[in-house]
KEDREN-801844 format. One record per atom (N, C-alpha, C): residue number from 1; residue in one letter; atom name; x, y, z. Coordinates in nm, 2 decimals. Layout:
<nodes>
NODE   pos   code   site        x        y        z
NODE   NUM      a     CA        X        Y        Z
...
</nodes>
This chain:
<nodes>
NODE   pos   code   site        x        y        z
NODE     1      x      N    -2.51     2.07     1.66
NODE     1      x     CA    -2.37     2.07     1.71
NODE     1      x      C    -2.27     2.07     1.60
NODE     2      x      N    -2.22     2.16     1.61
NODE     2      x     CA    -2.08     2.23     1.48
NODE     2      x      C    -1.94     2.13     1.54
NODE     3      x      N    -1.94     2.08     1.38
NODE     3      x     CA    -1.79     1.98     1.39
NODE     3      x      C    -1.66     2.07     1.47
NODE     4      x      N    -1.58     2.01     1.57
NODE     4      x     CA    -1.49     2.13     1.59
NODE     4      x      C    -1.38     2.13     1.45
NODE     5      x      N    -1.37     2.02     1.40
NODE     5      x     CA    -1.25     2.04     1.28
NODE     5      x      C    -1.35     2.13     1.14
NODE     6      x      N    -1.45     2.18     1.14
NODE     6      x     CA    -1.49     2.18     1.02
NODE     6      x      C    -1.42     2.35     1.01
NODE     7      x      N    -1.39     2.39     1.13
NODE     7      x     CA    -1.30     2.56     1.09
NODE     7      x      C    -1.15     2.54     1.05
NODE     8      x      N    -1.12     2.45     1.07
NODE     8      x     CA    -0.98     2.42     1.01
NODE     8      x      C    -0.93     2.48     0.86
NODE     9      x      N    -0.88     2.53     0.85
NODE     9      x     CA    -0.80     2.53     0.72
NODE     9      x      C    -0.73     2.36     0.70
NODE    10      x      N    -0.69     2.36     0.56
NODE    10      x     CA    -0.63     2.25     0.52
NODE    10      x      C    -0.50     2.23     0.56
NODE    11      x      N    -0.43     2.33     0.59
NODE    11      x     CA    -0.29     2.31     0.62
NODE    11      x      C    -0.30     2.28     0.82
NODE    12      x      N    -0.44     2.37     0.87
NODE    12      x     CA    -0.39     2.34     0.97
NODE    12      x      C    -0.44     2.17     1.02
NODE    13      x      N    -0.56     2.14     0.95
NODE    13      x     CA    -0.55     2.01     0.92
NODE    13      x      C    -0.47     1.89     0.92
NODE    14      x      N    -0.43     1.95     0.81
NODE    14      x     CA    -0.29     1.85     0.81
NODE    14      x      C    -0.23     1.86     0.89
NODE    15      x      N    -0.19     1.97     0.98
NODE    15      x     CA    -0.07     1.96     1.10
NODE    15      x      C    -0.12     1.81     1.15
NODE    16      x      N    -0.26     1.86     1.19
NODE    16      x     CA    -0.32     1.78     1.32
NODE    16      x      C    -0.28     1.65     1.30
NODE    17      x      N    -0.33     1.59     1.18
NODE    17      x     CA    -0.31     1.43     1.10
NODE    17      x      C    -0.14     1.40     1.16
NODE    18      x      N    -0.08     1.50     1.08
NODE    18      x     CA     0.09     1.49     1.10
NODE    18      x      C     0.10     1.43     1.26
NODE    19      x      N     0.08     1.53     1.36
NODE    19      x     CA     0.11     1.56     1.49
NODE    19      x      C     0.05     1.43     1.52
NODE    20      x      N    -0.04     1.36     1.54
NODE    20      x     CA    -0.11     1.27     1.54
NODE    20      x      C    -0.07     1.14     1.51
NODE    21      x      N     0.01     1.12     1.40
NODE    21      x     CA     0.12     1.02     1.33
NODE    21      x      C     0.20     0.98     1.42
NODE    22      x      N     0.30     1.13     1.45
NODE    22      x     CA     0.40     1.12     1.51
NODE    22      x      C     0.37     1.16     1.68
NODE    23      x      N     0.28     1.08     1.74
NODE    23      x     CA     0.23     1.05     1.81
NODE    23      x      C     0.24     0.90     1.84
NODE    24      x      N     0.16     0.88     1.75
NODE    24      x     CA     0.12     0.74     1.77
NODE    24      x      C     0.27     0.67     1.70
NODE    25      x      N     0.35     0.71     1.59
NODE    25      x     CA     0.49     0.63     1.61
NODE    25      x      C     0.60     0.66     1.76
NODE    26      x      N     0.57     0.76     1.81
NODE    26      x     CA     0.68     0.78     1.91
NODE    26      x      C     0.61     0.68     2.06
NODE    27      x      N     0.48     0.68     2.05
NODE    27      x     CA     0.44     0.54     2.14
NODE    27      x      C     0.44     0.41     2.14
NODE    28      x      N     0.47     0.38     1.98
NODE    28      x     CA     0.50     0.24     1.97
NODE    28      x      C     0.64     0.23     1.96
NODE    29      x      N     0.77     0.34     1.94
NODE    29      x     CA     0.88     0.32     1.92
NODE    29      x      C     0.91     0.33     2.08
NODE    30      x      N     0.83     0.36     2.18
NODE    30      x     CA     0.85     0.37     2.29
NODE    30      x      C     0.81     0.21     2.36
NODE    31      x      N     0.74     0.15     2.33
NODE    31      x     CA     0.67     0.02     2.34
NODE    31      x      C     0.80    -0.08     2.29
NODE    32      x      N     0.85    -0.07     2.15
NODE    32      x     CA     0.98    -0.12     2.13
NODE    32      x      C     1.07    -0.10     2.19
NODE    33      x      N     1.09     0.01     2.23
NODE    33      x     CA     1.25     0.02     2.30
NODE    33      x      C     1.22    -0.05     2.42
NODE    34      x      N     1.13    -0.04     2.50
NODE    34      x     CA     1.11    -0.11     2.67
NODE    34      x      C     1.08    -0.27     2.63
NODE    35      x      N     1.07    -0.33     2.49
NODE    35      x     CA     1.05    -0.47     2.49
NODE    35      x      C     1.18    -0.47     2.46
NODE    36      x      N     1.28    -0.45     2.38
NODE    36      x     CA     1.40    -0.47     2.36
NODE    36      x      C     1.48    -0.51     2.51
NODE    37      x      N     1.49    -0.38     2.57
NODE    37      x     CA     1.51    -0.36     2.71
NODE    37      x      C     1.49    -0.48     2.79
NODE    38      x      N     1.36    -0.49     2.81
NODE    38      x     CA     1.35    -0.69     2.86
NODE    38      x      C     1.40    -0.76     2.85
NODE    39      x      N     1.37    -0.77     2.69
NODE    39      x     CA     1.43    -0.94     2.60
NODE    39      x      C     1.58    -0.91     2.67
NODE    40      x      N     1.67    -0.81     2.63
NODE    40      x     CA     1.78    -0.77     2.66
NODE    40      x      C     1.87    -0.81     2.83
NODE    41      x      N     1.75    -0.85     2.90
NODE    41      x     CA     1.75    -0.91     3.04
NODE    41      x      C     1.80    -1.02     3.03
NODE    42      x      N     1.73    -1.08     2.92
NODE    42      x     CA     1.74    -1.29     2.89
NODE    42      x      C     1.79    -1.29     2.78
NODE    43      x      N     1.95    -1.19     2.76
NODE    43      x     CA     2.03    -1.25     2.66
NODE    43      x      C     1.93    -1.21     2.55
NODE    44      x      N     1.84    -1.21     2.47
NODE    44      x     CA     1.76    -1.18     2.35
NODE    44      x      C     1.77    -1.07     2.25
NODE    45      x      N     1.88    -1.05     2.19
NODE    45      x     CA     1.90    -0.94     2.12
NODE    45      x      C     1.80    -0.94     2.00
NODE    46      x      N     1.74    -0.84     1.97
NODE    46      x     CA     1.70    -0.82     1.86
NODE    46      x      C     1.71    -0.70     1.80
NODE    47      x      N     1.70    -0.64     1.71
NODE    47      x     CA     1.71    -0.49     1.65
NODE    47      x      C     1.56    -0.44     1.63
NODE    48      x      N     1.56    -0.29     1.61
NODE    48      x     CA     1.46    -0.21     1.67
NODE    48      x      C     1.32    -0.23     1.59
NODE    49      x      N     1.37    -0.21     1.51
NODE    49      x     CA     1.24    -0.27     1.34
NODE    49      x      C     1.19    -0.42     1.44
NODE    50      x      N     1.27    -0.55     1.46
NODE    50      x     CA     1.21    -0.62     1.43
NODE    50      x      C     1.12    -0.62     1.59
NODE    51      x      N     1.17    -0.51     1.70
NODE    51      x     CA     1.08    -0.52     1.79
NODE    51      x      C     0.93    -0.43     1.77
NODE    52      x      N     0.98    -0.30     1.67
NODE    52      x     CA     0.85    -0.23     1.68
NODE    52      x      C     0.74    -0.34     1.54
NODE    53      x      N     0.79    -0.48     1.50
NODE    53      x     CA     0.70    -0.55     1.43
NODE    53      x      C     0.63    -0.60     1.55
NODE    54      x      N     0.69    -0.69     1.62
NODE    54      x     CA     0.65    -0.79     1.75
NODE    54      x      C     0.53    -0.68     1.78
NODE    55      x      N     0.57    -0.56     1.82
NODE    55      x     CA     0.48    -0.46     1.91
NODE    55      x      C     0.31    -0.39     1.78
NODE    56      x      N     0.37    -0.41     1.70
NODE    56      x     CA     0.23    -0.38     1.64
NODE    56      x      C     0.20    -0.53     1.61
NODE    57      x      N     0.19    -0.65     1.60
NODE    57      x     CA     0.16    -0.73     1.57
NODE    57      x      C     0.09    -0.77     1.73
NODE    58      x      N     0.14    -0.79     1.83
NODE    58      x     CA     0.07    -0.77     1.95
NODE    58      x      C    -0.03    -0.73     1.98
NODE    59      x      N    -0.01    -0.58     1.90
NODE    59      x     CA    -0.13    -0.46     1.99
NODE    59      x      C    -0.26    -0.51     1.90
NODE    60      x      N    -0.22    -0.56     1.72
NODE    60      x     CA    -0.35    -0.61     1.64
NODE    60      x      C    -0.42    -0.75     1.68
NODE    61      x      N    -0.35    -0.80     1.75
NODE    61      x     CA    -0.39    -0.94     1.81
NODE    61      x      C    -0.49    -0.91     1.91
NODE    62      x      N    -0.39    -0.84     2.02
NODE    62      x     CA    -0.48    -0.82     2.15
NODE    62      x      C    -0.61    -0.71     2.14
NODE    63      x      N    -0.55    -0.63     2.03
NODE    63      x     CA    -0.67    -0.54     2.01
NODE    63      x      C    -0.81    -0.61     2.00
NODE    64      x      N    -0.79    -0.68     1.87
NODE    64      x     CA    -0.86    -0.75     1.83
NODE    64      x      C    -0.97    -0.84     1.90
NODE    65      x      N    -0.90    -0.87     1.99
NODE    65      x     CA    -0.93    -1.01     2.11
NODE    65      x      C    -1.05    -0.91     2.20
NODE    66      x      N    -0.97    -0.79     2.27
NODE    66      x     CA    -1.06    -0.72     2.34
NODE    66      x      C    -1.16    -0.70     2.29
NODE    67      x      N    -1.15    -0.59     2.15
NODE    67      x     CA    -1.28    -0.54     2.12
NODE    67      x      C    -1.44    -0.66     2.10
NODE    68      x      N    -1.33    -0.82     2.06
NODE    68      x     CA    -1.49    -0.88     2.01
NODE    68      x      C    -1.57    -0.93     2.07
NODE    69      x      N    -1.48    -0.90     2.25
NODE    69      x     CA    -1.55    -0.95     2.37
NODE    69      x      C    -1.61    -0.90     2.48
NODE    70      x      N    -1.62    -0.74     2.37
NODE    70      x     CA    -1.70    -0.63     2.43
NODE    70      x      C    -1.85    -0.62     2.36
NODE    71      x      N    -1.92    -0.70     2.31
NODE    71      x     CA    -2.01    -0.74     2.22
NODE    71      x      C    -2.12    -0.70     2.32
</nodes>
């Protein structure tokens, strides 16, 4: 069975990594903005950095939790 990335060129490569990045930041900047939006319910102002921390700090907690209880 042939890697599908192994025809890649390097640059197109790279795109994929890139695209990929900016993927995965536009879902957790999207995760931030809808927590902001909440807190924002109950008076809770916070600025956007310190929600997209809360939100990766979450996802490594709960990540974490799930996977070790998939054993």
């Amino acid at each position: 069975m042939s890697n599908r990335f192994s025809k890649l060129t390097a640059l197109e490569l790279l795109a994929v990594v890139i695209f990929i990045v900016v993927l995965a930041f536009g879902f957790l900047s999207f995760k931030a903005w809808l927590l902001g939006l909440i807190l924002g319910w109950f008076g809770v102002t916070l600025g956007f950095w310190k929600n997209l921390v809360i939100i990766v700090l979450i996802d490594l907690i709960l990540g974490g939790i799930s996977s070790s209880s998939k054993k």
